[in-house]
N, C-alpha and C positions, 0 to 999 in steps of 0.2 A: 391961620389958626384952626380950621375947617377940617384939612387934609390930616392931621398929625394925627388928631381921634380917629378917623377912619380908618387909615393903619391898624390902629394899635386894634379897632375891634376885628379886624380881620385876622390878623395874627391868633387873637384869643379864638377867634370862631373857629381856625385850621386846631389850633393843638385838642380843642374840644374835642372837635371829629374823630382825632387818633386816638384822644384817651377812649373815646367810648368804643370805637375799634377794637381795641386791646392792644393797640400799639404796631397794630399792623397800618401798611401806608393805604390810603383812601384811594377809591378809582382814578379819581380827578386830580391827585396830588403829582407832585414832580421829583417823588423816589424814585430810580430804575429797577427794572424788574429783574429778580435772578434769573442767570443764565439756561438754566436746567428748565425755566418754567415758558422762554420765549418759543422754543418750537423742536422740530425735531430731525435728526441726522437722517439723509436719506442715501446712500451707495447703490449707484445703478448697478445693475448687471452685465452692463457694457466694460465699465470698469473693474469687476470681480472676474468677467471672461479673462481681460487684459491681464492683470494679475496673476491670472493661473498657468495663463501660455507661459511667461515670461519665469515663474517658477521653475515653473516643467523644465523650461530648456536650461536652469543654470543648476542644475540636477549634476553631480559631479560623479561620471561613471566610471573609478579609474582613469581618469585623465582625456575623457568625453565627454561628448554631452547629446541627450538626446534631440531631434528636431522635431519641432509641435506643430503637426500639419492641421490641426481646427481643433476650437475648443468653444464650448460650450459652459453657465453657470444660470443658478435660479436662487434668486434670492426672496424672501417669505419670512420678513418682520427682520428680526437678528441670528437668522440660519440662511445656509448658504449651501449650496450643492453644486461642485464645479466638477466637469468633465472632459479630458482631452483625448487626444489622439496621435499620439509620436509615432514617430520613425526612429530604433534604435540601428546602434553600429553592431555590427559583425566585425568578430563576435560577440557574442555577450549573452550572459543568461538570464534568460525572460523574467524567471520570476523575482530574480535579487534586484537588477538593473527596473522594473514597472513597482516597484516597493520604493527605492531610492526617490522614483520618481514622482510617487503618489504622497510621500511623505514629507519632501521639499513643498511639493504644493500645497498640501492643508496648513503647514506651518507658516508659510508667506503670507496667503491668503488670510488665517486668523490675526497677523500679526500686523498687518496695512491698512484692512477692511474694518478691522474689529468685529468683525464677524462671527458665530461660531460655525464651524464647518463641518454639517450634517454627516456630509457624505461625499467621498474624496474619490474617482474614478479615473483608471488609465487603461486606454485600450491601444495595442501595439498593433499597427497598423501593415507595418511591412521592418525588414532589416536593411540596412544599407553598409555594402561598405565601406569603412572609415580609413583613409587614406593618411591620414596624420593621428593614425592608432599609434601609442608606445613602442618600442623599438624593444625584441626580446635582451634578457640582459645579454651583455658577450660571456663566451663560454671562454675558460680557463684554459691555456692548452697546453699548459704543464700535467693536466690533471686527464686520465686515463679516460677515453670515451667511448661506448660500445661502437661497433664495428654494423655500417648499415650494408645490408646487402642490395645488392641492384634488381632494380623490378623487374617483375617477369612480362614479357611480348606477348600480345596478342596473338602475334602468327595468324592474323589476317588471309593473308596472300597462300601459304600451306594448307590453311586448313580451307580454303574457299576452292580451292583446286581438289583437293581429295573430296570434296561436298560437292562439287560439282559431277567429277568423275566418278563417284559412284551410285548418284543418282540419274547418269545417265546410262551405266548398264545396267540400271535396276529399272529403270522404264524401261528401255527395250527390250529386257526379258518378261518384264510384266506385260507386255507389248504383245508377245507373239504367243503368250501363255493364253490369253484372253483370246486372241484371233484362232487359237487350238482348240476349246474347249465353249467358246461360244460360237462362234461361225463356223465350226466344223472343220475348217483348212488345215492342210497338212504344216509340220511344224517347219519352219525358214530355216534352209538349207546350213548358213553359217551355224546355229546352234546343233544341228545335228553333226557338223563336220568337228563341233566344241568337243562333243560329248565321243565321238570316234578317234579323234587323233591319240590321247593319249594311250590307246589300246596297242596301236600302232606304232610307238612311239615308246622305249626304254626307257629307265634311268640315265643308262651310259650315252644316249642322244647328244651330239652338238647342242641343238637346238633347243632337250631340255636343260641343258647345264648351262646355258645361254639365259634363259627367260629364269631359270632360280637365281643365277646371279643377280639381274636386275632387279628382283623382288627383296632379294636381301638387301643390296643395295638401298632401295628405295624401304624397307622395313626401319635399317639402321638408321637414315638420315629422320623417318617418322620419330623414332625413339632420341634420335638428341634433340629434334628440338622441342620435344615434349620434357627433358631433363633439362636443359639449360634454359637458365632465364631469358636470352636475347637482349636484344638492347645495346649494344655495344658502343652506341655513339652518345651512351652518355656517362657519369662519373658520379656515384652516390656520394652525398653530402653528410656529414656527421649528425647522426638522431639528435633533436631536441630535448633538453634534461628536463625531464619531468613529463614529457609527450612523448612514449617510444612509440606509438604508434603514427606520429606525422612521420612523411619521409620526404627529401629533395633531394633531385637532382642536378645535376651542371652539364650541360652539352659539351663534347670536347673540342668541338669549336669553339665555342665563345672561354675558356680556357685558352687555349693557341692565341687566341685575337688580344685575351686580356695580358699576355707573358711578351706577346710582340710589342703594345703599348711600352709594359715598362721596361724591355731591354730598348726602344728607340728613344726613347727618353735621356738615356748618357750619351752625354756629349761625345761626339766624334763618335759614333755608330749608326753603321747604314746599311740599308739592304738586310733587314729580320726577316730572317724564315724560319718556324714553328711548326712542328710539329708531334701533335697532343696524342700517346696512344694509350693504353687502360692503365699503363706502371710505369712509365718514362715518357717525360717531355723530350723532344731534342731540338736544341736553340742552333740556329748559322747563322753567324752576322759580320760584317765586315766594318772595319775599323779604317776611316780616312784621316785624322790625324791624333794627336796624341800619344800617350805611354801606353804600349800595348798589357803589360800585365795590370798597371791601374785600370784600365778598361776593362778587362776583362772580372776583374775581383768586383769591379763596381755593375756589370751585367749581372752578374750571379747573385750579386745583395739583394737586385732587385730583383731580381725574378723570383728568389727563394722567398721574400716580402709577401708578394703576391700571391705564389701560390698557397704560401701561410693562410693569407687571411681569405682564401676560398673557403677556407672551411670542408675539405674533402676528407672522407673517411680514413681512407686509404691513403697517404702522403705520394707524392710522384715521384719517382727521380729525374733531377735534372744533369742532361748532357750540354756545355758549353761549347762550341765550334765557333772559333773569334780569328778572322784570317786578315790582311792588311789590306787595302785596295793599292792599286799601282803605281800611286803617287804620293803613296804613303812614303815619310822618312819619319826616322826615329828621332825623338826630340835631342838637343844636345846637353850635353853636362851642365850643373850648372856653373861649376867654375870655370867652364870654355866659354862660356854664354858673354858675348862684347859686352862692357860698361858703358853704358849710354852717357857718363859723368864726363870719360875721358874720349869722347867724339869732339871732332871738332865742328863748331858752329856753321864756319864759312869753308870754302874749298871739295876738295875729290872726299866724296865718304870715304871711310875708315882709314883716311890718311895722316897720322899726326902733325901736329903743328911744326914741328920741326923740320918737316919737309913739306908745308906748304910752302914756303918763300925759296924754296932751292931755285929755282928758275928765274928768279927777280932780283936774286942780291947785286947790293951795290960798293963798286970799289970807288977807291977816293981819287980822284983826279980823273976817271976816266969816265966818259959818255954813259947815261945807261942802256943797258941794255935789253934790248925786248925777252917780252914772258916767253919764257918755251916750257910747254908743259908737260907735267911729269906723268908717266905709267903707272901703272898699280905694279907693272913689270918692274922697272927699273928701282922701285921704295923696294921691292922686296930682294933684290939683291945688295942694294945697299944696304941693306940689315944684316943680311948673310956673312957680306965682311964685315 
């Protein structure tokens, strides 16, 4: 009877407490506290770094992506400042491709962190390049394509020989000039004998119709290769539509190598030899068995294939040279060709049945008689009658 009053004044005592609160719950009471008022969100910077690398690199550049070689962020209450460092692909242009990149990143960053993101930073570090970059589209080859011309040579070798050679009678005469006019010495016999001979010496002279030839000579061969591009060993490739200033080349070897591939490739051809020169290829190949015009028609599909999808300014023509080897026979008809249906199972191949037992048959009342075996000679005159 004790306990039930105590109850009930403790109850009265708690609702007391909240009424005069104002219905707010008391320190000591057993309401939970709202969420918002137990404490508060804190995002390292360790985790805002992570975030932003990870941004960075799923940055979609054209069907790339950049690679985030360090990154850095600072966080200061609910502001955030994250900074990286990429390696894009080559090519790419800097300022559209570092925008794509700065722009995936603030937008991840504000959107995982709940951050707001002060100040959003990408510094392009170096280019690399991208080996699984886009394939250009293929070009049409119905459709009409300028004409690239072939690069022009160095001329290395010419021109380092005429740089040679006239720097070394330009020393020797500056040579003897100095030894003349500073030492006092009389001037070196050769130069005096330079400057005498022709006095000596006519137009109508052997020997000057001799040394002019060789100067014209040697003038002309200067002037072509200063006119013609050089290069010969290799095959301009059709400009790129919308780049007329990129150019490629094709070596004419590796042409020859690529048209021997696919004329060895049909069955029953052997021994390809190619040979690639600036306006016609010419094919030799030898054919061990098979239909020789089939072979031949199926060489030429494939070579013409190939040199299609070179992609060469210029088309090549191609020459076909398709000869038999020695043990070559020509396939047979095919209504001559044996029926494998009407072979017989047992006995002399290709002999029918009708003459497998010719040497065995048996008369009636008389002993038998031993096998004697038949020729392919003898089947074939018995047919004959």
């Amino acid at each position: 009877m004790t306990g039930a009053p105590k109850r009930q004044g403790t109850a009265a005592s708690g609702a007391a407490v909240r009424k005069a609160s104002g219905g707010a719950p008391a320190p000591g009471g057993s309401a939970r506290t709202v969420p918002a008022d137990r404490g508060r969100t804190v995002v390292a910077e360790r985790a805002v770094r992570r975030i932003a690398e990870r941004a960075a690199g799923e940055a979609d550049l054209v069907g790339r992506h950049a690679q985030v070689v360090h990154g850095t962020a600072a966080v200061d209450g609910r502001r955030a400042d994250v900074r990286v460092d990429v390696r894009l692909p080559y090519p790419a242009r800097l300022g559209e491709a570092g925008e794509r990149v700065r722009g995936r990143m603030a937008e991840r960053v504000a959107e995982l962190s709940g951050l707001t993101v002060r100040s959003a930073s990408v510094r392009v570090q170096s280019l690399a390049p991208d080996r699984a970059a886009p394939s250009a589209p293929s070009v049409d080859r119905d459709r009409p394509s300028g004409r690239a011309r072939r690069p022009w040579s160095a001329r290395r070798v010419p021109a380092a020989l005429v740089a040679v050679a006239a720097a070394a009678g330009c020393g020797v005469l500056l040579g003897d000039l100095l030894a003349v006019h500073l030492a006092g010495r009389r001037p070196a016999p050769w130069r005096t004998g330079v400057v005498d001979w022709p006095a000596a010496h006519g137009p109508g002279d052997g020997t000057v119709v001799a040394v002019g030839a060789v100067a014209a000579v040697l003038g002309a061969w200067l002037l072509w290769l200063a006119l013609t591009p050089g290069l010969r060993g290799v095959l301009p490739m059709s400009p790129v539509p919308g780049h007329p200033r990129q150019r490629a080349v094709l070596d004419r070897s590796a042409v020859a190598e690529l048209v021997r591939d696919a004329a060895a490739a049909v069955p029953g051809v052997t021994d390809v030899r190619v040979r690639c020169g600036r306006r016609r290829v010419r094919l030799r190949a030898r054919l061990g068995f098979g239909d020789r015009r089939a072979a031949h028609d199926a060489v030429r599909a494939a070579t013409d294939t190939t040199l299609t999808a070179l992609g060469l300014s210029r088309p090549l023509k191609l020459t076909v040279a398709l000869r038999t080897e020695p043990h070559w026979r020509p396939p047979a008809p095919p209504d001559q060709r044996p029926d494998e249906s009407s072979e017989p199972r047992q006995g002399v191949p290709g002999v029918p049945e009708t003459f497998q037992g010719a040497g065995s048959q048996e008369t009636p009342g008389t002993p038998e008689a031993p096998a004697v075996p038949v020729r392919r000679a003898d089947v074939t005159k018995e047919r004959e009658q």
